[in-house]
VEXTITI-625450 format. One record per residue (C-alpha): residue number from 1; residue in one letter; chain; x, y, z. Coordinates in nm, 4 decimals, decimal comma, m for minus. Example, Ala and Ser with C-alpha at 12.3 -4.5 7.8 and 13.67 -1.06 7.14 Angstrom:
% VEXTITI-625450
<rec fike="1" pamar="A" guke="A" px="1,2300" py="m0,4500" pz="0,7800"/>
<rec fike="2" pamar="S" guke="A" px="1,3670" py="m0,1060" pz="0,7140"/>
END
This chain:
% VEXTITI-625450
<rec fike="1" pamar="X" guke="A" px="9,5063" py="15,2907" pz="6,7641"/>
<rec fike="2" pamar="X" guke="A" px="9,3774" py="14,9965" pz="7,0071"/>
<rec fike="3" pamar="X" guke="A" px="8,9825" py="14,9470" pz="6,8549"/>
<rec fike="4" pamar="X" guke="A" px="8,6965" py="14,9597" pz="7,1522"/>
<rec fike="5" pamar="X" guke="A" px="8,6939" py="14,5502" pz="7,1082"/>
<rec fike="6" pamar="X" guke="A" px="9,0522" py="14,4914" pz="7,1855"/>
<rec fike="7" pamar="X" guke="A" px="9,0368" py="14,7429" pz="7,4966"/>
<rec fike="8" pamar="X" guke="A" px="8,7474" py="14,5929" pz="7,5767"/>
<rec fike="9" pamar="X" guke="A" px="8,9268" py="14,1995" pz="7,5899"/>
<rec fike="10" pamar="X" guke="A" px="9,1950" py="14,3757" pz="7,7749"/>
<rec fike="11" pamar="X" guke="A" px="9,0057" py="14,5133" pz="8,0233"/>
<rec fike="12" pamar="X" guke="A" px="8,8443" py="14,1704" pz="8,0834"/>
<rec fike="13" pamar="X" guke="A" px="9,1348" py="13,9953" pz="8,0663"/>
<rec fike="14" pamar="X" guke="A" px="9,3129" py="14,2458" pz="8,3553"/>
<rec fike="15" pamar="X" guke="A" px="8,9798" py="14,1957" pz="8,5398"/>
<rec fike="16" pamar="X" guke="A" px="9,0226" py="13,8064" pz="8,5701"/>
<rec fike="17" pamar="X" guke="A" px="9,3456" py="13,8162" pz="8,6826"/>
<rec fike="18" pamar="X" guke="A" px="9,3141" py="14,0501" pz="8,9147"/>
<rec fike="19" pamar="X" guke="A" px="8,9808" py="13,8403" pz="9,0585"/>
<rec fike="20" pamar="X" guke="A" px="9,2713" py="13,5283" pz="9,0716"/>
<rec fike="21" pamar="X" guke="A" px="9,5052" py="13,7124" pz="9,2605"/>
<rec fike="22" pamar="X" guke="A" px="9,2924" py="13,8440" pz="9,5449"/>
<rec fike="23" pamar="X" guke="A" px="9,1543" py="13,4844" pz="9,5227"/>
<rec fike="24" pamar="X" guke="A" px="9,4797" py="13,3897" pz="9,5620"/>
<rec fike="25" pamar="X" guke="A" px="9,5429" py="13,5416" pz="9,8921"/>
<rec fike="26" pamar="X" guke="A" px="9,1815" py="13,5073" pz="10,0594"/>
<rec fike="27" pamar="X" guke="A" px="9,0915" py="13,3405" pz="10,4048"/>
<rec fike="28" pamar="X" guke="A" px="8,8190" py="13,1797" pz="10,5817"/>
<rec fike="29" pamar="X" guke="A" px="8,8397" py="13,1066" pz="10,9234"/>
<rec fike="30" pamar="X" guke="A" px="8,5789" py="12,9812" pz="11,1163"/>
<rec fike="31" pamar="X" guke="A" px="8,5323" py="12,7701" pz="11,4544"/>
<rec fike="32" pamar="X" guke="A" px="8,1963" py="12,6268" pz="11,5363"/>
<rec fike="33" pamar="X" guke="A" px="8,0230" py="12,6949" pz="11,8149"/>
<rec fike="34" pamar="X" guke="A" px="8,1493" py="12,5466" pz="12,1629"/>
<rec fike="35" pamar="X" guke="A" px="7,8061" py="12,3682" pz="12,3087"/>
<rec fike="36" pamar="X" guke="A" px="7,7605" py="12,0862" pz="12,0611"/>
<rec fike="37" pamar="X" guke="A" px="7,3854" py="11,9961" pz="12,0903"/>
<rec fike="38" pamar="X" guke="A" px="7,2952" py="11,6580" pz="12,0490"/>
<rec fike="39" pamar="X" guke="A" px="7,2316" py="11,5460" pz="11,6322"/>
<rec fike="40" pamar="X" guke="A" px="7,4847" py="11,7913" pz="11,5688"/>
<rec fike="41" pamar="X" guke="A" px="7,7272" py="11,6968" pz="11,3180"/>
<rec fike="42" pamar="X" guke="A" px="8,0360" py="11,8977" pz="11,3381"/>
<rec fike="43" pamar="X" guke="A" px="8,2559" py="11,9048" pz="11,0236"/>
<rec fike="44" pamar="X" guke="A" px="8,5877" py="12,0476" pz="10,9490"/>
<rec fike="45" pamar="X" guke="A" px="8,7241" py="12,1802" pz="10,6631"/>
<rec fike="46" pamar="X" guke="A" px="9,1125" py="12,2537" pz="10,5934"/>
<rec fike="47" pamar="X" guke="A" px="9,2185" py="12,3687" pz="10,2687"/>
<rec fike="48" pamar="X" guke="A" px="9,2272" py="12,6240" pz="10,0231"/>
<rec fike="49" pamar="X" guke="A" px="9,0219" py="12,8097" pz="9,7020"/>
<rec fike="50" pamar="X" guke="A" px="8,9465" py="12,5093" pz="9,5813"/>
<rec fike="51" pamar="X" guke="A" px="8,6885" py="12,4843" pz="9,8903"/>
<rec fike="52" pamar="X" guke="A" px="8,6221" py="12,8655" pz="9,9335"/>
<rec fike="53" pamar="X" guke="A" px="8,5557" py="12,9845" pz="9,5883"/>
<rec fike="54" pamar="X" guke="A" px="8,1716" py="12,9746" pz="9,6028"/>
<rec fike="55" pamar="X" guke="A" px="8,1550" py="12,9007" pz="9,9965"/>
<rec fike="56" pamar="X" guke="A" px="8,1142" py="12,4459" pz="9,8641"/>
<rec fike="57" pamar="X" guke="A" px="8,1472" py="12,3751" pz="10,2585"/>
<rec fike="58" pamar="X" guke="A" px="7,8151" py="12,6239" pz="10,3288"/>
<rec fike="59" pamar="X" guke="A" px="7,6766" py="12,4468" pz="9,9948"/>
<rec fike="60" pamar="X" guke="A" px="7,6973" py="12,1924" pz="10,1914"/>
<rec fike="61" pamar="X" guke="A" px="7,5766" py="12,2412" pz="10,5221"/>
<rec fike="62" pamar="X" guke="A" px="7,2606" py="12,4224" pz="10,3110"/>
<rec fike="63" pamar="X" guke="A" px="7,2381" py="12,0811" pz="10,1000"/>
<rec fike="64" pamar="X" guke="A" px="7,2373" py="11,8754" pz="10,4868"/>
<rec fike="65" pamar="X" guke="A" px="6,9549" py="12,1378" pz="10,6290"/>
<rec fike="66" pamar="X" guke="A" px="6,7145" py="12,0714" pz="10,3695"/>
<rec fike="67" pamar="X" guke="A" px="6,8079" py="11,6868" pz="10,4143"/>
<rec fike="68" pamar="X" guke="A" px="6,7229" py="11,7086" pz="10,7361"/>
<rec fike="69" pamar="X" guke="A" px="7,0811" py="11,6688" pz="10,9194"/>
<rec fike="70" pamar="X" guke="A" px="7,2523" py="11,9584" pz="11,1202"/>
<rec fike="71" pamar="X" guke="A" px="7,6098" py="12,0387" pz="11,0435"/>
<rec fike="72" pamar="X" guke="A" px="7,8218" py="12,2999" pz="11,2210"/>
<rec fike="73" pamar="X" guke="A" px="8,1451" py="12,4244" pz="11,0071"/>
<rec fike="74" pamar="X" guke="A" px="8,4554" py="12,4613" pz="11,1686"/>
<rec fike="75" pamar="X" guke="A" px="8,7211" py="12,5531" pz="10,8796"/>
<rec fike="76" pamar="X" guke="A" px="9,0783" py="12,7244" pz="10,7840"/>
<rec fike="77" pamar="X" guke="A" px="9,0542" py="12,7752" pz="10,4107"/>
<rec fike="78" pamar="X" guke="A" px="9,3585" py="12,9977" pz="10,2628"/>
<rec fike="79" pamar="X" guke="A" px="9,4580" py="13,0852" pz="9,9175"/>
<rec fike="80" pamar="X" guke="A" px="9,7178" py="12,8150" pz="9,8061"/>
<rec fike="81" pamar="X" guke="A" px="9,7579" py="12,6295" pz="10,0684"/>
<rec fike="82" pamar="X" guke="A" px="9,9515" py="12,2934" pz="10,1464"/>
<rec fike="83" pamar="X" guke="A" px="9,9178" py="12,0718" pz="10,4035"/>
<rec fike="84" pamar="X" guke="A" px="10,2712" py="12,1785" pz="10,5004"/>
<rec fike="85" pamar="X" guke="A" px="10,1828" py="12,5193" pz="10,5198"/>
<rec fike="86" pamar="X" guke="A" px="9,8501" py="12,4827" pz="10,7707"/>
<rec fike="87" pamar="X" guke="A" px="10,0814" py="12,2687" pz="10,9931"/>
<rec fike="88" pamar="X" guke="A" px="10,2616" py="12,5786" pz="10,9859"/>
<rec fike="89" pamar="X" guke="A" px="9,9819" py="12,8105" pz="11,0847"/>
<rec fike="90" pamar="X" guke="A" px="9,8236" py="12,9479" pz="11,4295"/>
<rec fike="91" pamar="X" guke="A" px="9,5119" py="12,9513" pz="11,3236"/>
<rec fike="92" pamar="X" guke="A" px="9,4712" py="12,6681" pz="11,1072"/>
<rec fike="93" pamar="X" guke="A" px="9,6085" py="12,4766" pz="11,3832"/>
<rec fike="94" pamar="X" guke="A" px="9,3640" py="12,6466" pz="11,6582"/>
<rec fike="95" pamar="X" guke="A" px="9,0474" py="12,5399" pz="11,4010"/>
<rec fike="96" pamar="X" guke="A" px="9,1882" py="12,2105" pz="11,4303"/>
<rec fike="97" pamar="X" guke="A" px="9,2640" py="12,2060" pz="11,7844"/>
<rec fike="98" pamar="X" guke="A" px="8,9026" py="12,3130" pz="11,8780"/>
<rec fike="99" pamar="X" guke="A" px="8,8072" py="11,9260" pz="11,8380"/>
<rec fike="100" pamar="X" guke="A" px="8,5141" py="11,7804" pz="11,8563"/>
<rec fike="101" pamar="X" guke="A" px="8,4791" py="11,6978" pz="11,4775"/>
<rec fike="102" pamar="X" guke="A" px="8,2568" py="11,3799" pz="11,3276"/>
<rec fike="103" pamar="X" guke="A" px="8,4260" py="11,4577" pz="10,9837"/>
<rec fike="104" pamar="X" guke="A" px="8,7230" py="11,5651" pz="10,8840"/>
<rec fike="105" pamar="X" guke="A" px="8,7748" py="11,7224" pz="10,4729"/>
<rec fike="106" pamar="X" guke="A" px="9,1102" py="11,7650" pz="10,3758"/>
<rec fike="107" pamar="X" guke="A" px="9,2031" py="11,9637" pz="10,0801"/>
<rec fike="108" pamar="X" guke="A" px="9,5534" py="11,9987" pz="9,9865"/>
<rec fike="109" pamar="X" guke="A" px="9,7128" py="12,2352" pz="9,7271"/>
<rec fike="110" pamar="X" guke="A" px="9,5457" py="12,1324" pz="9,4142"/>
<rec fike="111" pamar="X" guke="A" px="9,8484" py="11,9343" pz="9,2133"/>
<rec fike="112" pamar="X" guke="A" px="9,9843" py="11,8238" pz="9,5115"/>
<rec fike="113" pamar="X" guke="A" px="9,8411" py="11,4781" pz="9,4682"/>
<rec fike="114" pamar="X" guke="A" px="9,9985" py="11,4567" pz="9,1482"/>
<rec fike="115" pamar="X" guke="A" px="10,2909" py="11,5751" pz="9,2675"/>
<rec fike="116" pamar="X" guke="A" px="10,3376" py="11,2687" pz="9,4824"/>
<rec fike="117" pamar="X" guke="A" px="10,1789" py="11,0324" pz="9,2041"/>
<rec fike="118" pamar="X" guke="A" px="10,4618" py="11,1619" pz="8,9279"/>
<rec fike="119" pamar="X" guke="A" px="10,7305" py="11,3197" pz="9,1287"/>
<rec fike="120" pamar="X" guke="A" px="10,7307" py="11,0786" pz="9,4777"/>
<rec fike="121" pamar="X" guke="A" px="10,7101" py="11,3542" pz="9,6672"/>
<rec fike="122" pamar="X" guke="A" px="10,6869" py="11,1699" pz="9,9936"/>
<rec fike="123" pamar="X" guke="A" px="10,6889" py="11,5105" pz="10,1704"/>
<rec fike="124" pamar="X" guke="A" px="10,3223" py="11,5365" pz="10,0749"/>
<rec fike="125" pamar="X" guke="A" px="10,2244" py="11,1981" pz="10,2390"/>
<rec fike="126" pamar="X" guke="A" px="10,4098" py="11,3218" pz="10,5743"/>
<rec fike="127" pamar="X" guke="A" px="10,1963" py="11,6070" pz="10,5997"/>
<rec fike="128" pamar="X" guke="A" px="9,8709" py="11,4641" pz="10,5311"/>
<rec fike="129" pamar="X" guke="A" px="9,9538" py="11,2360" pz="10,7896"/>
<rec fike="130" pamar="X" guke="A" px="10,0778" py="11,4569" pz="11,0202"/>
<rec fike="131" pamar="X" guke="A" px="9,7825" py="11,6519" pz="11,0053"/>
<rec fike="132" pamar="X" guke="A" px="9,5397" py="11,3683" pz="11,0311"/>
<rec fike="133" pamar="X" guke="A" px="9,7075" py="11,2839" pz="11,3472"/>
<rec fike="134" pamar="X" guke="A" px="9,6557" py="11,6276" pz="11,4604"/>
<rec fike="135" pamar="X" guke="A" px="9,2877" py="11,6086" pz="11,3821"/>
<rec fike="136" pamar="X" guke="A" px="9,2792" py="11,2725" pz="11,5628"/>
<rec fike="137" pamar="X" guke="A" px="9,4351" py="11,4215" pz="11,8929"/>
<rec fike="138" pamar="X" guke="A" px="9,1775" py="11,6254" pz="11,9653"/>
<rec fike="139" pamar="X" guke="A" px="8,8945" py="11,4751" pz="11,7614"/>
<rec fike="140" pamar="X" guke="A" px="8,9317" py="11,0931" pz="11,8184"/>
<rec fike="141" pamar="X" guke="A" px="8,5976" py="10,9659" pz="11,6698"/>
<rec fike="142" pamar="X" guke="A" px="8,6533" py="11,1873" pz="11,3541"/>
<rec fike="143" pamar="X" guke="A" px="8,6613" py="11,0444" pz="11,0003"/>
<rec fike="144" pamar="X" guke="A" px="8,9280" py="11,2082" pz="10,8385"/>
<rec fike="145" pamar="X" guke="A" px="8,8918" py="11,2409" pz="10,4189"/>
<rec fike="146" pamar="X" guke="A" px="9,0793" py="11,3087" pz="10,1454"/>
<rec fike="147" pamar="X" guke="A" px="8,9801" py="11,5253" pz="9,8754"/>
<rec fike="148" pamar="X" guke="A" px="9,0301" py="11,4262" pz="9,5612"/>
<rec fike="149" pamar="X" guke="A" px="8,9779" py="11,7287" pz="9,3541"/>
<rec fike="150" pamar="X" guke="A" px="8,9555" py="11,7943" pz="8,9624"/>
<rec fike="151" pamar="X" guke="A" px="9,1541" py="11,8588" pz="8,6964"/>
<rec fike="152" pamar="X" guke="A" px="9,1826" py="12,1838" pz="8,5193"/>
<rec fike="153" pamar="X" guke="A" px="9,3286" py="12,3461" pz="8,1693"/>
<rec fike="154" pamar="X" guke="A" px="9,4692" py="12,6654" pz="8,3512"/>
<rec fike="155" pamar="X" guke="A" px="9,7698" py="12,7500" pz="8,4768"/>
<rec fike="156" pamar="X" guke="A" px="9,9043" py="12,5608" pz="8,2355"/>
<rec fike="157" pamar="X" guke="A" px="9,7657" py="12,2514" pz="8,4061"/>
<rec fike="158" pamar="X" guke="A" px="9,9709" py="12,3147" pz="8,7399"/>
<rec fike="159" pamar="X" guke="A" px="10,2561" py="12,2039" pz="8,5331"/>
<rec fike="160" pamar="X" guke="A" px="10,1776" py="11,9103" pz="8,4582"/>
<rec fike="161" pamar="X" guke="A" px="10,1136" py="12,0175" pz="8,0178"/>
<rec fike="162" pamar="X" guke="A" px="9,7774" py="11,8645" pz="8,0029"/>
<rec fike="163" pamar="X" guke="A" px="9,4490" py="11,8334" pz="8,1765"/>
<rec fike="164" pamar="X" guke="A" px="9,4226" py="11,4166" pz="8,0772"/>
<rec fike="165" pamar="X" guke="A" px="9,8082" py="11,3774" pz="8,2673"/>
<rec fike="166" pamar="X" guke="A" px="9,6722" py="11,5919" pz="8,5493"/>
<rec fike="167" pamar="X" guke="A" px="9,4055" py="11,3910" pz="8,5686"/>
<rec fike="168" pamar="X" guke="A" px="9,5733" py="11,0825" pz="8,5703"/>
<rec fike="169" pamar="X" guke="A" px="9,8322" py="11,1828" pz="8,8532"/>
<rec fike="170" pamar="X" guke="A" px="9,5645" py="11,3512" pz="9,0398"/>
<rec fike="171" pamar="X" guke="A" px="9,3668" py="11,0570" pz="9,0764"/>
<rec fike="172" pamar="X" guke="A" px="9,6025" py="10,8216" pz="9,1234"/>
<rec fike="173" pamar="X" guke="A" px="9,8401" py="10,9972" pz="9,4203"/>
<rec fike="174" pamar="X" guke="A" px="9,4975" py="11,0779" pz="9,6080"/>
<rec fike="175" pamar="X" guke="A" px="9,4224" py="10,7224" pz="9,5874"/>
<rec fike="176" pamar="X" guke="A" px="9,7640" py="10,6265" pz="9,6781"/>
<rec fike="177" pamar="X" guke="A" px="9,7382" py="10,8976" pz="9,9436"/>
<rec fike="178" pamar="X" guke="A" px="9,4842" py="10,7841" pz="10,1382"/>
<rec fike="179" pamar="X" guke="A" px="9,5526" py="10,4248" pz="10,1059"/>
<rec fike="180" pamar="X" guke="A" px="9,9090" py="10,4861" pz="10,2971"/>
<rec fike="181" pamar="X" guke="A" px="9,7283" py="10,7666" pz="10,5511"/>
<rec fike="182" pamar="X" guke="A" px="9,4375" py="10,5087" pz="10,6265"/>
<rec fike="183" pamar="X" guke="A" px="9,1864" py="10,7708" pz="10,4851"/>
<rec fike="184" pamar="X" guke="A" px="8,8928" py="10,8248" pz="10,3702"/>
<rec fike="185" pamar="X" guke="A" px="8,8392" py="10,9356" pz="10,0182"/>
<rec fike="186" pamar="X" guke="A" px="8,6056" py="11,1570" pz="9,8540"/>
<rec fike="187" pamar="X" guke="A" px="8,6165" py="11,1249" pz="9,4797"/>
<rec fike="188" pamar="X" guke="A" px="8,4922" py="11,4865" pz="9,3686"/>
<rec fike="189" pamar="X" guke="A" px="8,7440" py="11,4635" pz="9,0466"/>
<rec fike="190" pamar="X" guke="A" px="8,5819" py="11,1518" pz="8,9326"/>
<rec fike="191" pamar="X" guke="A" px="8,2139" py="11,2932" pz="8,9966"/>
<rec fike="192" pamar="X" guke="A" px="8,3547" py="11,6196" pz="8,7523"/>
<rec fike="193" pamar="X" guke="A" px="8,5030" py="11,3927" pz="8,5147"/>
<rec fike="194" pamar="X" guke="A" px="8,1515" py="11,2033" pz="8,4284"/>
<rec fike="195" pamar="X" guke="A" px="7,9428" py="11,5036" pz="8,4810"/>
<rec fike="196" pamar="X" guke="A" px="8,1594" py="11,6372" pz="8,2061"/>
<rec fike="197" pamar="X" guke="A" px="8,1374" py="11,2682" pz="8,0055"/>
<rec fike="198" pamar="X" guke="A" px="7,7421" py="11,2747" pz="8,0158"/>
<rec fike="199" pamar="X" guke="A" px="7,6937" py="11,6688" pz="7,9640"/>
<rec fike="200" pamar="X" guke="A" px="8,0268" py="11,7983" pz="7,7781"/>
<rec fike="201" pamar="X" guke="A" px="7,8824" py="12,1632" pz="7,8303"/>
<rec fike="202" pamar="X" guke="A" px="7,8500" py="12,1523" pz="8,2109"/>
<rec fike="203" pamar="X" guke="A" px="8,0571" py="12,4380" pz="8,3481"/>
<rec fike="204" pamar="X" guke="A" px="8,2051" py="12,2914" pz="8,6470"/>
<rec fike="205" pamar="X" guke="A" px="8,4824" py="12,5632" pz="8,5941"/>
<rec fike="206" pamar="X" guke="A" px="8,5198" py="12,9296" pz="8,6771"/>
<rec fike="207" pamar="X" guke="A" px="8,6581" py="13,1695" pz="8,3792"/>
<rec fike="208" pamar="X" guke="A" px="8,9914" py="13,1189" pz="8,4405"/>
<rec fike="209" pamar="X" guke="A" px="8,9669" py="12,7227" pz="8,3869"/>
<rec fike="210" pamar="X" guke="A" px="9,0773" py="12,6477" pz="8,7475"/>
<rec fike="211" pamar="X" guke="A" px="8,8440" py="12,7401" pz="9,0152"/>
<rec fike="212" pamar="X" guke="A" px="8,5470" py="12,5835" pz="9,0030"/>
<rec fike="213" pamar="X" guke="A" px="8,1627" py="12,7706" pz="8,9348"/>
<rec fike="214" pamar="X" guke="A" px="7,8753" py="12,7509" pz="9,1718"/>
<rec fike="215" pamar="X" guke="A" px="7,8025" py="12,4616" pz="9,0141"/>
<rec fike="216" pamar="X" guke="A" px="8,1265" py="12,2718" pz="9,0661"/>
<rec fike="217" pamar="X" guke="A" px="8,0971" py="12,4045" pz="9,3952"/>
<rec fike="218" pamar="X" guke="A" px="7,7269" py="12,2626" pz="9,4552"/>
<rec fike="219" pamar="X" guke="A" px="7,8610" py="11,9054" pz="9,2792"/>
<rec fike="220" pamar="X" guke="A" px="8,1577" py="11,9214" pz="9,5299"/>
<rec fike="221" pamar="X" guke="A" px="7,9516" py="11,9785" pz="9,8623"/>
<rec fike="222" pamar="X" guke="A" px="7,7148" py="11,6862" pz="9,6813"/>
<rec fike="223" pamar="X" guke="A" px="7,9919" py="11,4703" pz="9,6659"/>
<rec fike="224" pamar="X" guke="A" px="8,0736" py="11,5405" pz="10,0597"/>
<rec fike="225" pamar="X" guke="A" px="7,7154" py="11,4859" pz="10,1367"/>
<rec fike="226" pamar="X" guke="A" px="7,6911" py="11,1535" pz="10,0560"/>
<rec fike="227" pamar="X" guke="A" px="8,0367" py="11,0732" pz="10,1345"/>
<rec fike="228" pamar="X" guke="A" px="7,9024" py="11,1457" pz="10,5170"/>
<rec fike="229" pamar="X" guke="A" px="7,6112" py="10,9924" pz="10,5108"/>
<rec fike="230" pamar="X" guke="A" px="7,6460" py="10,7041" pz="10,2721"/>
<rec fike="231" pamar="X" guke="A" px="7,2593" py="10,7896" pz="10,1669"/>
<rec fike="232" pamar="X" guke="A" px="7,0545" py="10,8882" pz="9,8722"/>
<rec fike="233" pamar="X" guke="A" px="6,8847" py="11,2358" pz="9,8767"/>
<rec fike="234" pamar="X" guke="A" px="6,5156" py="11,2460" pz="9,9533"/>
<rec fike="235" pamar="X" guke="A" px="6,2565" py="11,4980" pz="9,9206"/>
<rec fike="236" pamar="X" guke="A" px="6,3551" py="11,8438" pz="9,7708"/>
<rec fike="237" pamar="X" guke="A" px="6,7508" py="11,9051" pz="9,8170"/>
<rec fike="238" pamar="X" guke="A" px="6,8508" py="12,2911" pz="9,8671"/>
<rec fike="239" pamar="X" guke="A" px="6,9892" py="12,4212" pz="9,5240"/>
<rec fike="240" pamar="X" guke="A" px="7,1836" py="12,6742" pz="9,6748"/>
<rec fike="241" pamar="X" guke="A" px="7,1177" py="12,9012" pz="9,3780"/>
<rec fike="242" pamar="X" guke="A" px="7,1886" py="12,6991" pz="9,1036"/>
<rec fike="243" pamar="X" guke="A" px="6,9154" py="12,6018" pz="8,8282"/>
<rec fike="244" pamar="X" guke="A" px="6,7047" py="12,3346" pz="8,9543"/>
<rec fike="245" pamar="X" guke="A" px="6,6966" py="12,1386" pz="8,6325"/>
<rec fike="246" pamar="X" guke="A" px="7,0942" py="12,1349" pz="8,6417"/>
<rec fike="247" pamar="X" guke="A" px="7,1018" py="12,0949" pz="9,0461"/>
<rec fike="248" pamar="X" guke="A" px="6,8954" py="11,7719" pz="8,9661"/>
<rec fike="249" pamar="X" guke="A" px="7,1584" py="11,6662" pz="8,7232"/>
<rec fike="250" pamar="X" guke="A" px="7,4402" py="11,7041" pz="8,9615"/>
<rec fike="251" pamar="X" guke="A" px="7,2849" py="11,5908" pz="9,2443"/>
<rec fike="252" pamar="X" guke="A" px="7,2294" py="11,2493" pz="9,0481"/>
<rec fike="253" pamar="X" guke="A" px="7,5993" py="11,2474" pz="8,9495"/>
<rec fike="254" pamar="X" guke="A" px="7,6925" py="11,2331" pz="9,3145"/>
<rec fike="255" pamar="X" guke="A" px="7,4871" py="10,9672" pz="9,3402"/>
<rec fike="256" pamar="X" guke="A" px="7,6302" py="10,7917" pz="9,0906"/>
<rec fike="257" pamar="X" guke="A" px="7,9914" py="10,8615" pz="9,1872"/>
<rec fike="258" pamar="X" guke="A" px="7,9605" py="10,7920" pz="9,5504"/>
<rec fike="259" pamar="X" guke="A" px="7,7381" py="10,5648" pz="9,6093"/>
<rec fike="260" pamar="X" guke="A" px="7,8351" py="10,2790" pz="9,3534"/>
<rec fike="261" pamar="X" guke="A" px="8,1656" py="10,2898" pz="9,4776"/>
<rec fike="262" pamar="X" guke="A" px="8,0021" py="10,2171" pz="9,8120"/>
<rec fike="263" pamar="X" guke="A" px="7,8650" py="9,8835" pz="9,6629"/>
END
């Protein structure tokens, strides 16, 4: 007879994978709005979970307000996706097409990087430049950015056996990536990987060691922050719901990250 605690694990256990697959197959789609006021800063956002889970891009804009800066999302965020596969889509192509955009985040599949650091994949490359072309059709002045995202334990690593070769690949194709694509890059991996160094209990991951928390979220839409405006915070930065003690923390990691690469 199964004991209460070992239905109990199940039960849990069912529950998180069931929260991964509708993950899995969630949407955002979102165009900003057509009069573009003047101070506006209009940012768009193609990718996947990895930008959804926790709503990083509205971190972000929430981060920007209480900086004093105005950003208007436009975005096409689906469970999974590639680059490939957005070329491939109406509506992630319509988001794009809207133009318009100061700032461009790309987020591609989330071992895809790696892929093309370990495999050559040079498929990947196309499409990122493919769809940085696209941006730049309709959106001449934009600066288009690379992601470079973290490295997880789950899903057995995205194949790749380990988190550390993950890692590795991860940061080395986006590098490589947006060297070739004439890119920017915005090093959100590297910004998890010494939170983690300097506070080995952050949670910067969800439950299922893949998706990030609110507060990988928050540290991701930090990252992007400075990344667009190349400046320390000032005054009293928006939480967004996370602790303010650890918001501090993370906020100061960003700093860290971004801006002494900037040097």
């Amino acid at each position: 007879m199964v004991k209460r605690n070992q239905m109990k694990k199940i039960f849990l256990s069912v529950l998180v994978c069931l929260m991964c697959g509708l993950t899995a197959f969630s949407q955002e789609f979102q165009i900003p709005e057509r009069v573009k006021e003047p101070g506006v800063i209009q940012v768009l956002c193609i990718g996947n979970s990895f930008t959804y889970v926790h709503d990083s891009d509205m971190i972000l804009r929430e981060i920007a307000r209480s900086q004093g800066l105005d950003i208007r999302i436009g975005k096409y965020l689906a469970g999974g996706y590639t680059f490939g596969r957005h070329l491939e889509n109406a509506d992630s192509r319509a988001v794009v097409d809207f133009g318009g955009y100061d700032f461009a985040f790309l987020q591609d599949q989330s071992a895809n990087p790696a892929r093309y650091s370990r495999d050559k994949d040079k498929q990947v490359l196309k499409n990122l430049i493919t769809l940085k072309k696209n941006v730049l059709a309709h959106s001449p002045r934009c600066e288009v950015i690379l992601e470079r995202t973290w490295s997880y334990s789950g899903f057995e690593a995205g194949g790749f056996g380990t988190a550390e070769s993950l890692d590795y690949h991860l940061g080395r194709g986006a590098a490589k990536m947006a060297r070739k694509a004439r890119t920017g890059l915005s090093p959100i991996g590297d910004a998890f990987n010494l939170a983690e160094e300097i506070w080995p209990d952050a949670r910067l991951l969800g439950p299922d060691n893949h998706h990030q928390s609110l507060e990988g979220a928050y540290l991701k839409a930090c990252v992007n922050y400075l990344t667009i405006t190349g400046k320390p915070f000032s005054g009293s930065p928006a939480s967004c719901g996370v602790d303010p003690e650890v918001a501090a923390f993370l906020r100061a990691i960003a700093q860290r990250t971004v801006l002494s690469k900037n040097k």
